[in-house]
C-alpha positions as CSV (number, residue, x, y, z in Angstrom):
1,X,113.4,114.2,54.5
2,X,112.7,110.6,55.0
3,X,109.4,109.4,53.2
4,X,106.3,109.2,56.0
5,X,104.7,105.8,56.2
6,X,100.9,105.2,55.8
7,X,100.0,101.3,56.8
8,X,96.1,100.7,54.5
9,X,94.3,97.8,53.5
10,X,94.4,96.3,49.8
11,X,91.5,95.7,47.6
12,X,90.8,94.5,44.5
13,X,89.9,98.0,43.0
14,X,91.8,99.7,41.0
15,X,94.3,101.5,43.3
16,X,94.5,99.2,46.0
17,X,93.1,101.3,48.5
18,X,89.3,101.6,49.1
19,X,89.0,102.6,52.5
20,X,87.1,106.4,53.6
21,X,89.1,106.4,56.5
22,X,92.8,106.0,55.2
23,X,92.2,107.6,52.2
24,X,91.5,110.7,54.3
25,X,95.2,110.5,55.1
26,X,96.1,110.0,51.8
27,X,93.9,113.4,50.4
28,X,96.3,115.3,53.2
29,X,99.2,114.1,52.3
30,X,101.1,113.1,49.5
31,X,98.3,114.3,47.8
32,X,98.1,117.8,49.2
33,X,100.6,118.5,51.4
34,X,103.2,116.5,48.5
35,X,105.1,115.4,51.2
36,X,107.4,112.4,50.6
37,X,105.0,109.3,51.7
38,X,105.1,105.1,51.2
39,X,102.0,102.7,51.4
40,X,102.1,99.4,53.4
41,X,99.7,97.3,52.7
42,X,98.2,95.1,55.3
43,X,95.5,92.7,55.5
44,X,92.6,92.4,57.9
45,X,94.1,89.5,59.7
46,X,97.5,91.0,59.7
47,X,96.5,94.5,61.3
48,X,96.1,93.2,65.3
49,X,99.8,91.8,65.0
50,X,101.3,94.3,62.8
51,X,100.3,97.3,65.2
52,X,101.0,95.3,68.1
53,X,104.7,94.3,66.8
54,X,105.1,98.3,66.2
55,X,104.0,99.1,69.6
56,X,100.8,100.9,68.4
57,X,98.5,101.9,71.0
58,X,94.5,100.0,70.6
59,X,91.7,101.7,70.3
60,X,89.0,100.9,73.2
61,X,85.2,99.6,71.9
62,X,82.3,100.6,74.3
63,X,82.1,97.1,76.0
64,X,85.5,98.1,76.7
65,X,87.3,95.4,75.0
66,X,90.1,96.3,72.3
67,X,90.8,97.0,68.8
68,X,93.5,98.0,65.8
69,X,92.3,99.8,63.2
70,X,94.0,101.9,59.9
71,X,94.8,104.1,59.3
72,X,98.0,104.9,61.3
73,X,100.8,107.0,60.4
74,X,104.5,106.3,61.2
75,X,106.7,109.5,61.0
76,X,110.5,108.6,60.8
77,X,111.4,112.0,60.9
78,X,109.9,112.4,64.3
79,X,109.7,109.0,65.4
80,X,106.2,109.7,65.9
81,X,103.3,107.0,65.8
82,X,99.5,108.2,65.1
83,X,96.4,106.4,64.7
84,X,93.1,107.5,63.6
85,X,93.0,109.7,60.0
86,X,91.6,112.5,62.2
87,X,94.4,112.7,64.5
88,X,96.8,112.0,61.7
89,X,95.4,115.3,60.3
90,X,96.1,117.1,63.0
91,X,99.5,115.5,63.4
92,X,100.1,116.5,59.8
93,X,99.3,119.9,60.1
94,X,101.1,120.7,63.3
95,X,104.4,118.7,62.2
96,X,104.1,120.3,58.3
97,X,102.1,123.6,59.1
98,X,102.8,124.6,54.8
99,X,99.0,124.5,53.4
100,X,97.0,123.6,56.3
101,X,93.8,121.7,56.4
102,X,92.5,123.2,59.4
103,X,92.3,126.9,58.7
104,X,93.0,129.5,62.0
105,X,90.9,127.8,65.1
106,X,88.8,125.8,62.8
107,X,89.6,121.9,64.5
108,X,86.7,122.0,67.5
109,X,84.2,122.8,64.9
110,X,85.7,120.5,61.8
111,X,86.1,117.3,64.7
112,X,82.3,118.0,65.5
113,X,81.4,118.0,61.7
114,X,83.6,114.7,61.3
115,X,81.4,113.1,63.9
116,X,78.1,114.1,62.7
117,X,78.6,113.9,59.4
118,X,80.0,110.0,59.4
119,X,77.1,109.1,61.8
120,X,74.8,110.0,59.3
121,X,75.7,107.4,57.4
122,X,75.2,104.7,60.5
123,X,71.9,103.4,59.7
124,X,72.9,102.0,56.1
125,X,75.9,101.0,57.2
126,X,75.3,97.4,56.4
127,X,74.4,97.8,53.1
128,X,77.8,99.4,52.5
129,X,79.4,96.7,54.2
130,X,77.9,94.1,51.9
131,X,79.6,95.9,49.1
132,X,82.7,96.6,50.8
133,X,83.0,92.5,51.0
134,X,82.9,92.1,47.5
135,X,85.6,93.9,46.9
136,X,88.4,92.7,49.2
137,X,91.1,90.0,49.2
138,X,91.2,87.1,50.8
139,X,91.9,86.8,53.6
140,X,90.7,89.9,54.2
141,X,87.5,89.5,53.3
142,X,86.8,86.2,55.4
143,X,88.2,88.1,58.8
144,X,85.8,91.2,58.2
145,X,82.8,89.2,57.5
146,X,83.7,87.1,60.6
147,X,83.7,90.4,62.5
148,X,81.1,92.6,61.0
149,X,78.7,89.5,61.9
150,X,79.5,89.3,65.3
151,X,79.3,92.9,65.5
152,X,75.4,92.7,64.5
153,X,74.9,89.3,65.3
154,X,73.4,88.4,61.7
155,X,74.7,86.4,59.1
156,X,76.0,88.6,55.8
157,X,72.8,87.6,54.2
158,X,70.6,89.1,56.4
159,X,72.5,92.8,56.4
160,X,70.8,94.2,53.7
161,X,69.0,91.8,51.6
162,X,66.8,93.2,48.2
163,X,63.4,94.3,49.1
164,X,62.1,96.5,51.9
165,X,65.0,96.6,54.2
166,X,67.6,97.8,51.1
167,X,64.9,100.3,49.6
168,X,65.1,101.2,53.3
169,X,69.4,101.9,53.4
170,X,69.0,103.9,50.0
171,X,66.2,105.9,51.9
172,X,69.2,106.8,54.7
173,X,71.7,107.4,52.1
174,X,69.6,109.7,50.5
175,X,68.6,111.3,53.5
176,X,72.0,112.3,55.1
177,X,72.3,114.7,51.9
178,X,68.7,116.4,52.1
179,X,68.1,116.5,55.5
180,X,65.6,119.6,55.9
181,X,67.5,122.3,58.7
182,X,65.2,123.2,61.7
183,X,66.7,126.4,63.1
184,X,66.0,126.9,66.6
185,X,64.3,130.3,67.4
186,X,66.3,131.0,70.1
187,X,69.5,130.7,68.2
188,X,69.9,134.4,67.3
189,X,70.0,135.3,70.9
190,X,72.6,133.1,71.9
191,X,74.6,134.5,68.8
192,X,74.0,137.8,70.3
193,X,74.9,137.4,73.9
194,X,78.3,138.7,75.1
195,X,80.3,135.5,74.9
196,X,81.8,135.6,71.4
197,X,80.1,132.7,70.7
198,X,79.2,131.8,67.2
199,X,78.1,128.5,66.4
200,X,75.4,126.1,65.2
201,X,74.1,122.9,67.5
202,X,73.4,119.8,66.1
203,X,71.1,117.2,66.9
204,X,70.6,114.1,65.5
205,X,69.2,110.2,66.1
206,X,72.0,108.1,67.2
207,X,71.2,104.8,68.6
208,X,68.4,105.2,70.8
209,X,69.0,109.2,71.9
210,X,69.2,112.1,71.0
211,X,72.5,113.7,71.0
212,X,73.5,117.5,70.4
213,X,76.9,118.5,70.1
214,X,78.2,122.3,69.4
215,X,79.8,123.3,65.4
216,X,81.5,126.2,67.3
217,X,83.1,128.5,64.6
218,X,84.9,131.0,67.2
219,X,85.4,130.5,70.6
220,X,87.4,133.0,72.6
221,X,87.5,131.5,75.9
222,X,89.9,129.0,74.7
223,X,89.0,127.7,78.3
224,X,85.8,126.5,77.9
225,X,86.8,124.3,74.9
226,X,87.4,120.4,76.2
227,X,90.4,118.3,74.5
228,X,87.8,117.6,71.8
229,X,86.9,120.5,70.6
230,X,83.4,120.9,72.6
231,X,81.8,123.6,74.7
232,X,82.0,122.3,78.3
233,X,79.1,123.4,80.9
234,X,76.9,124.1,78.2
235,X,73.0,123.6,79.6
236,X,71.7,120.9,77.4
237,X,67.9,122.6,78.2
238,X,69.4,125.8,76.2
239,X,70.6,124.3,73.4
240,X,69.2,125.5,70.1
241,X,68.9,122.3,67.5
242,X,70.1,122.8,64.2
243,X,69.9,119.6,61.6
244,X,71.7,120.5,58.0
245,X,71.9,118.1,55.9
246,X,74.7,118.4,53.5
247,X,72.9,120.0,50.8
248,X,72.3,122.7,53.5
249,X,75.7,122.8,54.5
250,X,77.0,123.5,51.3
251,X,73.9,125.8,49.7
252,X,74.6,128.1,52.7
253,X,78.3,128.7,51.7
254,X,79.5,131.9,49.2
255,X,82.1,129.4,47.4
256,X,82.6,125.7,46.4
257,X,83.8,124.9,49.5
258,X,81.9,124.3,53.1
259,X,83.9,127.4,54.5
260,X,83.4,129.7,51.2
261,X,86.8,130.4,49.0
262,X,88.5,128.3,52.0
263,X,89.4,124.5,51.0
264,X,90.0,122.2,54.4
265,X,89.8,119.0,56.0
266,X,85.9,119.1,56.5
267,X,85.7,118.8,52.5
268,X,88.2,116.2,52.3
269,X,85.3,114.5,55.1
270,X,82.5,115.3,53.0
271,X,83.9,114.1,50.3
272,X,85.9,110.9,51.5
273,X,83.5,109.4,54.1
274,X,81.0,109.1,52.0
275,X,81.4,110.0,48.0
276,X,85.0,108.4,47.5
277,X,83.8,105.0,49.4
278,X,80.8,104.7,47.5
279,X,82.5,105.0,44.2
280,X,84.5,102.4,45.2
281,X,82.6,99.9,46.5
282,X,78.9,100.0,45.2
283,X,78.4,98.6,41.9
284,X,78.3,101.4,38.4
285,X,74.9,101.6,38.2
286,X,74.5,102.5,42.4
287,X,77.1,104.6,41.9
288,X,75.6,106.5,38.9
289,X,72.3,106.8,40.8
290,X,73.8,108.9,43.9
291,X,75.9,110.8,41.4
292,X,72.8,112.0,39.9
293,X,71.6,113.5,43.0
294,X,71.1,117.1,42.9
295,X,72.1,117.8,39.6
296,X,75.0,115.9,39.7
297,X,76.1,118.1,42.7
298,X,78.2,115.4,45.0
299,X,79.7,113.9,41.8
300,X,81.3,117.8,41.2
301,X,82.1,117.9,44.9
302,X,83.9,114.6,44.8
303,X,85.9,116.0,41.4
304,X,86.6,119.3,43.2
305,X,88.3,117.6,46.4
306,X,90.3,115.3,44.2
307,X,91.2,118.3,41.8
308,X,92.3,120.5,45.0
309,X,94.2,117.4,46.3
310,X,95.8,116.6,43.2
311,X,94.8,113.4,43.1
312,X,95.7,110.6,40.4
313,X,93.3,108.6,39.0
């Protein structure tokens, strides 16, 4: 078997590698799928031609202009080319089904937790990015500055400046792992309607709306699940709103892991989106405050994933 090909971006941490979202790839596989794998690096600048040379499709933004982002995956074995660490995921699992990371009709409701879970994080973003600056390369480092601050139209100095507006960002970090639930009353009757339905809503802040989107856990009419994963014709006035934060999410569980005895790709989220990046990236003593959360609980959750996924430090 030929050796699978992950392109990711350098740092200046130990390891290279620093980013949540190819480092998802990487906790699949080599690190637990231990299939044979190689790392090119690429640069910021470099990505946009690179993917382009390679024939890489671009992802759209909402003002419908164009992007290239890592991680993507190339497959010689295949010939196959996938972007995004989700997808990659998916790819991985379907083309090297030996020790899944989506368990049996688990993907609609482990893509909804994906989405929720990293827009959590949203709101502090630019706090994260200050520190993600400080530890790249050049050029790297120059080109995502360049583009971060015409993303938010602010200078770097004004993303997350000490004071109000950073004790602000650690209140939003904290946040996205207390978040109190609010269970909807009328939750126990849809549960117990005919449907085989069995799921939890979520509805959270994004932007300037609310948005709810379906955790569905079992789903029999495969035909009412979109490409995505989603119920379809669902009437938004009967949607029950459920808001776990991850504390919740894992308290409500019967093992160590967000579906019990069962490890999958939602840990490797829960542990990689947030947890791994900000070891990486925020300085010791930032670090060693949000690993003190809870009892140390997210530190052990971090240790678990990388434990499960054999990774090497």
């Amino acid at each position: 078997m030929l050796p699978l090909v992950l392109y990711d971006i350098p740092s200046n941490v130990k390891g290279g590698h620093y980013s949540p979202n190819t480092t998802k790839t990487r906790q699949v596989n080599p690190c637990y799928k231990g299939l044979p794998f190689e790392i090119d690096w690429v640069e910021h600048p470099d990505i946009a031609p690179r993917m382009k040379e390679f024939g890489v499709a671009p992802s759209k933004l909402p003002d419908g202009s164009e992007t290239y982002t890592l991680p993507v995956l190339h497959d010689p074995n295949t010939g196959a080319l996938v972007t995004d660490s989700f997808e990659i995921a998916v790819y991985l699992d379907n083309a090297y089904p030996e020790k899944p990371v989506f368990p049996k009709d688990t993907e609609g409701l482990i893509r909804v937790f994906a989405d929720v879970y990293t827009d959590q994080l949203m709101p502090a973003i630019k706090f994260l990015i200050v520190r993600a600056v400080e530890i790249m390369r050049e050029p790297s480092a120059q080109c995502y500055i360049t583009t971060k601050e015409k993303c938010f139209n602010q200078n770097l100095a004004e993303f997350s400046p000490e004071g109000p507006e950073r004790d602000k960002h650690w209140s939003i970090l904290e946040k996205g792992f207390v978040m109190t639930k609010r269970w909807s009353p009328c939750l126990d009757k849809v549960t117990a309607t005919g449907n085989c339905w069995h799921f939890f809503v979520i509805r959270e802040y994004v932007g300037l709306k609310w948005r709810s989107m379906l955790l569905v856990q079992l789903l029999r009419q495969r035909d009412q699940l979109d490409a995505f994963g989603r119920v379809q014709a669902y009437p938004q006035d009967k949607v029950p709103a459920v808001y776990d934060g991850a504390i919740v999410w894992y308290g409500k569980t019967n093992g160590k892991w967000l579906m019990g005895d069962t490890f999958s790709y939602a840990d490797i989220i829960a542990a990689t989106s947030r947890l791994f990046w900000f070891k990486k990236v925020l300085h010791d003593d930032e670090w060693k405050r949000i690993a003190a959360w809870h009892d140390g609980q997210w530190e052990r959750l971090l240790a678990d994933v990388e434990s499960e996924c054999k990774v090497v430090q």
